[in-house]
matplotlib code that plots the C-alpha trace (Angstrom):
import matplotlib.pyplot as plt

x = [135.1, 137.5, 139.8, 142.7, 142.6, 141.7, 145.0, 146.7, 145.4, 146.1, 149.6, 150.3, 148.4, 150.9, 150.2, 151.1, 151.1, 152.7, 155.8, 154.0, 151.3, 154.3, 155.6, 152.1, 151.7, 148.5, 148.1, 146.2, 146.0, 147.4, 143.7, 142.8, 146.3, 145.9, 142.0, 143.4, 146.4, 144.0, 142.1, 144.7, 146.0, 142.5, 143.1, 144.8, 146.6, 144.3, 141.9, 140.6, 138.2, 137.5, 136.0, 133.1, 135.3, 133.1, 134.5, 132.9, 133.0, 134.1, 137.2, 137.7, 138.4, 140.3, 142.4, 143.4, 144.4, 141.2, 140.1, 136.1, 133.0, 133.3, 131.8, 129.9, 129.9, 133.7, 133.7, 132.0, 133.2, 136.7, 135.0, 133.3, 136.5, 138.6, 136.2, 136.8, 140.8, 142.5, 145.7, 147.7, 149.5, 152.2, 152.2, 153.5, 153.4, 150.1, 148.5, 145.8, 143.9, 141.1, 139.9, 140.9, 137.3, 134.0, 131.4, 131.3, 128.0, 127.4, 125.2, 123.9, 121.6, 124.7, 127.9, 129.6, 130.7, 131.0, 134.2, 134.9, 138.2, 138.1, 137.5, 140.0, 143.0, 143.0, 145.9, 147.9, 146.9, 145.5, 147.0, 150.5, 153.3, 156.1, 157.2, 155.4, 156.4, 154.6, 155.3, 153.8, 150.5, 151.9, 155.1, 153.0, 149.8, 151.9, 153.4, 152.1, 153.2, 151.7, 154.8, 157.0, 154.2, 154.8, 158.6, 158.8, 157.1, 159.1, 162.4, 161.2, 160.1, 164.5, 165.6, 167.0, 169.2, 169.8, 169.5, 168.2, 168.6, 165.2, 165.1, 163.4, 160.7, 159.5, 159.5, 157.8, 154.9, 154.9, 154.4, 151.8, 154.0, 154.2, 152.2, 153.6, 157.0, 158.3, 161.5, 163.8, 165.1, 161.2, 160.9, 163.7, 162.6, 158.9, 159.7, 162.8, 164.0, 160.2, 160.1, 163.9, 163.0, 159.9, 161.0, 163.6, 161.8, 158.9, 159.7, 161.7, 164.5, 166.0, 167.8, 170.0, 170.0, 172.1, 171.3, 172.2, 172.9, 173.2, 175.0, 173.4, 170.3, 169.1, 168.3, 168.0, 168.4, 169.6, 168.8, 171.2, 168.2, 169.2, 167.5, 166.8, 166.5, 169.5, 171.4, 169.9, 171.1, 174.4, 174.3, 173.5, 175.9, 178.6, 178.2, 177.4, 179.0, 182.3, 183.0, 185.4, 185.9, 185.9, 188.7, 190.8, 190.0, 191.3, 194.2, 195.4, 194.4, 196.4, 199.3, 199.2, 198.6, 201.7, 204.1, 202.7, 202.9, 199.0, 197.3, 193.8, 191.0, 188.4, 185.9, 187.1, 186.9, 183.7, 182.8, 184.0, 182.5, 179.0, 179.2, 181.0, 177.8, 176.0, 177.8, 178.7, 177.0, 178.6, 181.5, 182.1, 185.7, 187.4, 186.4, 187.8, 191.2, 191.1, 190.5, 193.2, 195.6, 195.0, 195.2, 198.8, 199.8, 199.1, 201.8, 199.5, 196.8, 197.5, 195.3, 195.1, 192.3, 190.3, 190.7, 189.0, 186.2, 185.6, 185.6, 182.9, 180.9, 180.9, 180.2, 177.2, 175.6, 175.6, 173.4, 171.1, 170.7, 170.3, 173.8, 176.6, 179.0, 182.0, 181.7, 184.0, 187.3, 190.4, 191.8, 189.0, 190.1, 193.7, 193.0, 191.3, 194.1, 192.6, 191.2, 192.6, 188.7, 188.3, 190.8, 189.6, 192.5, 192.4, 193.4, 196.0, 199.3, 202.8]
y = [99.5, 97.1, 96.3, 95.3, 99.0, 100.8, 99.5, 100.3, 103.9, 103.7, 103.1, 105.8, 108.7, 111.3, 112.9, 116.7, 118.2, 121.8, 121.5, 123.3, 120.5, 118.1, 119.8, 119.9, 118.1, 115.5, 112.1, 109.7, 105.7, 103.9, 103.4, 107.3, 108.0, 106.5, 107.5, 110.9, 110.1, 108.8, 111.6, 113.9, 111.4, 112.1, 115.8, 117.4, 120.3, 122.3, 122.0, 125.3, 123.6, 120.6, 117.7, 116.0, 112.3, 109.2, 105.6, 102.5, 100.9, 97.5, 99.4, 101.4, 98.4, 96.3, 99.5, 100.1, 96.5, 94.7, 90.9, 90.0, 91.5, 95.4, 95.8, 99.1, 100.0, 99.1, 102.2, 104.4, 104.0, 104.8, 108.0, 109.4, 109.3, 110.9, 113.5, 114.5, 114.6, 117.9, 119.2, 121.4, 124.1, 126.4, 129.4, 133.3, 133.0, 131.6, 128.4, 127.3, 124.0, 122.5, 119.2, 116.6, 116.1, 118.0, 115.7, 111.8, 110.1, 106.6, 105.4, 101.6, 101.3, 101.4, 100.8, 103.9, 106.4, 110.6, 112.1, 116.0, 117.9, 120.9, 123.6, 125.3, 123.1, 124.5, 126.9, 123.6, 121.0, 123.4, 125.3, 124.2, 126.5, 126.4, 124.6, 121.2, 117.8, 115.4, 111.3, 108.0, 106.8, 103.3, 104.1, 104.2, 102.1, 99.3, 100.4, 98.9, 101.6, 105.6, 106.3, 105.3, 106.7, 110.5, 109.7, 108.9, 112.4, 114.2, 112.3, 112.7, 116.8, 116.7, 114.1, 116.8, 118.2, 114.3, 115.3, 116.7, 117.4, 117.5, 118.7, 115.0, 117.2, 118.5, 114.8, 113.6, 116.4, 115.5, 112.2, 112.3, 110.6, 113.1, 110.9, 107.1, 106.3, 108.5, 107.0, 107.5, 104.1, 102.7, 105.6, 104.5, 101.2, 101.7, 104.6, 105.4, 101.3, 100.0, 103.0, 102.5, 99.2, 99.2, 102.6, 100.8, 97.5, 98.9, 102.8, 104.4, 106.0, 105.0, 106.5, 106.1, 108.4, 109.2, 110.8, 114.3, 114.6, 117.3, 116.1, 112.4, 113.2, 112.9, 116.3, 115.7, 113.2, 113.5, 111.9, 111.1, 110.2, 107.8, 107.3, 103.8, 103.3, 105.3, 102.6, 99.9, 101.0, 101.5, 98.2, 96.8, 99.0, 97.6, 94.0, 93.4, 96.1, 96.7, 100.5, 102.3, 103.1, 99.9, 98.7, 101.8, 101.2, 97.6, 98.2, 101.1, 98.5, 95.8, 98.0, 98.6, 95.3, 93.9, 96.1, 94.6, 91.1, 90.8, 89.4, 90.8, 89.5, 90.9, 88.7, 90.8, 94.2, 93.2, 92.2, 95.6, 97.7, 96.2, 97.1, 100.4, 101.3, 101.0, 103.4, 106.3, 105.3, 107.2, 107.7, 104.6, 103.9, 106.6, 106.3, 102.1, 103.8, 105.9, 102.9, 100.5, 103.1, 104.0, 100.7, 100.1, 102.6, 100.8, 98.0, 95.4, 94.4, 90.8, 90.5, 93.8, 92.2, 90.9, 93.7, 95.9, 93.6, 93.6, 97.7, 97.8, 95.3, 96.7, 100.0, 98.2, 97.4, 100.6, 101.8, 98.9, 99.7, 103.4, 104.7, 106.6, 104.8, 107.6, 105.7, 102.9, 104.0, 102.5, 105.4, 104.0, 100.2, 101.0, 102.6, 99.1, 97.9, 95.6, 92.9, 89.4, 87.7, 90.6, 88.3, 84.6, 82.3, 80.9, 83.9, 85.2, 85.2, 84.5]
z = [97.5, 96.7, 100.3, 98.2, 96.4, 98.9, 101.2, 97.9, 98.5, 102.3, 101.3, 99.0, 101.1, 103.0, 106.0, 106.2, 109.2, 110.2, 112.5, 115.3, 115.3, 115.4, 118.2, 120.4, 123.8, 123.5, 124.8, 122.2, 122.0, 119.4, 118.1, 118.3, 116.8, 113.6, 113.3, 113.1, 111.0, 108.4, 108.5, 107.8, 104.7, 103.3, 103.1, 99.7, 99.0, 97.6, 99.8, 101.7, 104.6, 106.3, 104.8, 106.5, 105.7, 105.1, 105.1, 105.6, 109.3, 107.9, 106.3, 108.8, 111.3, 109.1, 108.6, 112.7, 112.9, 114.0, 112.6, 112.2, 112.4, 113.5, 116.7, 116.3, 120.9, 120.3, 117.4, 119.5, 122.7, 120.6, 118.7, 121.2, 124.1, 120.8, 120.6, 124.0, 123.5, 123.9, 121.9, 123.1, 120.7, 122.0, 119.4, 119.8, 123.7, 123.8, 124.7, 122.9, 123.6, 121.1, 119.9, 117.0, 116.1, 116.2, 115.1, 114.2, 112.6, 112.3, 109.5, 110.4, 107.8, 104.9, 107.4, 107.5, 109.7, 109.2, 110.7, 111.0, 112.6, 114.6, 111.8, 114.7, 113.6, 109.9, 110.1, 111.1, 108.3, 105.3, 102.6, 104.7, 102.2, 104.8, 108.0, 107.6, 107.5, 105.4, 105.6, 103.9, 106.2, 105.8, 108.1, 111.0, 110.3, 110.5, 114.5, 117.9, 120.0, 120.0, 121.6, 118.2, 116.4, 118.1, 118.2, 114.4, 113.4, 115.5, 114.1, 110.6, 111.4, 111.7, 109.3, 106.7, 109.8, 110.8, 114.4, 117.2, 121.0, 123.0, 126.9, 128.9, 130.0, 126.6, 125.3, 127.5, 127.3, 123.3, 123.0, 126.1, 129.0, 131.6, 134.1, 133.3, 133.9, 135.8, 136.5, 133.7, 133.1, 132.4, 130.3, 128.3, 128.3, 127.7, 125.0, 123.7, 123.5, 122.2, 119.4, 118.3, 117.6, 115.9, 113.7, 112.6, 112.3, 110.2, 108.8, 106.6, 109.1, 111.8, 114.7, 117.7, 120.5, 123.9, 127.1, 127.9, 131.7, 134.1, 137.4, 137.2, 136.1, 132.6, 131.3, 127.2, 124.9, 121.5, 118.6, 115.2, 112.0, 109.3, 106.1, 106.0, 102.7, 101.8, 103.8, 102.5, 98.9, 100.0, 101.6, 98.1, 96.5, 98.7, 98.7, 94.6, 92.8, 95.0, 93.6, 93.0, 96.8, 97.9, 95.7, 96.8, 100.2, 99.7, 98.6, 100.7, 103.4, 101.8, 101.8, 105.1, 106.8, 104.6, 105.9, 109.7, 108.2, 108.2, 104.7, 103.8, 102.3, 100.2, 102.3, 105.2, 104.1, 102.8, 106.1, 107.5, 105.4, 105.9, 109.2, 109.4, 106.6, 109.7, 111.5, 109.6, 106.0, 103.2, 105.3, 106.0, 103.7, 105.4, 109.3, 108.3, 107.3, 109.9, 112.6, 110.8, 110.8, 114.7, 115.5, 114.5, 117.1, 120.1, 120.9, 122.8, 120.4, 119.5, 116.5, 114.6, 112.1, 114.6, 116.7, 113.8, 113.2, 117.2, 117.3, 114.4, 116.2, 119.5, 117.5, 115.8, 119.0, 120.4, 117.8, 117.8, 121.5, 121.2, 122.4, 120.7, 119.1, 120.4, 123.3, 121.4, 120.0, 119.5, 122.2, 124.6, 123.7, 124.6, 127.9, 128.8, 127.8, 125.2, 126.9, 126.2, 125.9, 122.6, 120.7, 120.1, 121.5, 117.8, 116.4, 118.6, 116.6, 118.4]

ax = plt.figure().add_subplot(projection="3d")
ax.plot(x, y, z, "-o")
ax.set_aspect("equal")
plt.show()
């Protein structure tokens, strides 16, 4: 088979998993992750049982990241711990725990290697008619952390709801961290920080999330999902077709900075509305009017411009680094009583 095909193929296949399997508690490397993930690409809809799946061993290394020659007591040290790997499945008050695999063959004489799953998983990845989520292969081949690889699936199980609060305890039993970092703030680093970055970096969503506490301790955190590519058409939108909503956003703007002795410029609100797409994406023109409008109520803001462009900023930033944006307001500004080093000296007005 032809490697530049078959990654074509690799690209197009969807997982499909049910949303009980997407809620279960397992712990897999990165490596036995996207073995699995593979598999599950390979099976189709109308399928009614389990495939015995056969691929070749040179593919199959190239495809989970490996350079050179495979090394065949590399593959099978891999295979043969995955076989042992339990999933847990919480269903109807019952616990059940079973395998990902059953039976694995390796064929030296023509390369290739025979993969089976559990026939015990089949209510949760055949004939799936209700309660499943199903995602490109290529969102997550491409990701150097299992963490972001369990984090994406359970983001994407909740992208049409957009988000999601999850108890810290629960979490960490799904994406197989209940014995590493057991202090919160290396969990956020090692987890929550690594997979916001490389979802966003290499996937079709991304997210931001804040902490949910009880007392001082972290108790939940909840996640807001964004469509990436959504956003990166609006983007487009934005920037080289200038619609209908920018121009009346412009000039309700421009109306309202001329009575304050301010002039506008397209370059500006273009600047603003980039950002603020960020933020609150189709929403973006009103939450702008909204903040310019705030903004003209409080007295000691030297720059009202520049005071906007700051707010959207700071707001920016929270989302990059996984926090809410609520957390910056004009009303939250004020109380600080806008600090002088917010305004550049060489835009402060007299």
């Amino acid at each position: 088979m032809n490697l530049e095909h078959h990654e074509v193929r690799v690209n197009n296949n969807v997982v499909t998993k049910s949303n009980i399997l997407i809620d279960a508690n397992y712990k897999l490397t990165i490596t036995e992750q996207k073995i699995v993930l593979y598999l599950v690409s390979k099976i189709r809809k109308d399928d009614d049982d389990f495939k015995t799946y056969t691929l070749s061993i040179k593919q199959f290394y190239e495809l989970l990241g490996y350079k050179g020659n495979p090394k065949y007591s590399e593959m099978k040290k891999i295979t043969k711990n995955l076989i042992g790997k339990v999933v847990e499945i919480r269903e109807e008050k019952k616990l059940k725990q079973m395998s990902w695999l059953s039976y694995v063959e390796y064929n030296e004489s023509d390369g290739s290697v025979n993969l089976s799953f559990d026939p015990r998983l089949k209510p949760y990845l055949l004939q799936l008619k209700r309660e499943f989520t199903s995602y490109k292969l290529k969102n997550v081949m491409e990701l150097k952390s299992g963490y972001s690889i369990r984090i994406y699936e359970i983001l994407k199980k909740w992208q049409s709801l957009k988000e999601v609060e999850i108890p810290l305890k629960e979490l960490r039993e799904m994406v197989g961290a209940t014995d590493k970092y057991q202090e919160y703030h290396n969990f956020k680093k090692r987890v929550l920080t690594t997979s916001l970055k490389e979802i966003e970096e290499k996937t079709d969503i991304s997210f931001f999330y804040h902490e949910i506490k009880k007392g001082k301790r972290v108790a939940a955190i909840h996640f807001t999902i964004h469509s990436k590519n959504n956003i990166i058409a609006q983007e487009a939108d934005v920037i080289t077709q200038k619609d209908d909503w920018f121009e009346s956003l412009y000039v309700q703007l421009c109306v309202l900075y001329e009575k304050h002795n301010y002039k506008l410029t397209k370059d500006v609100v273009e600047r603003w509305v980039g950002l603020a797409n960020k933020v609150w994406g189709k929403n973006k023109y009103i939450e702008i009017n909204k903040l310019a409008q705030q903004s003209f109520k409080i007295d000691n803001i030297k720059h009202h411009i520049a005071f906007i462009t700051h707010i959207l900023k700071e707001k920016v930033k929270c989302i990059e680094n996984g926090t809410s944006h609520h957390q910056v307001s004009v009303e939250t500004a004020d109380k600080k009583v806008i600090r002088k080093e917010i305004i550049p000296s060489w835009l402060e007005v007299d």
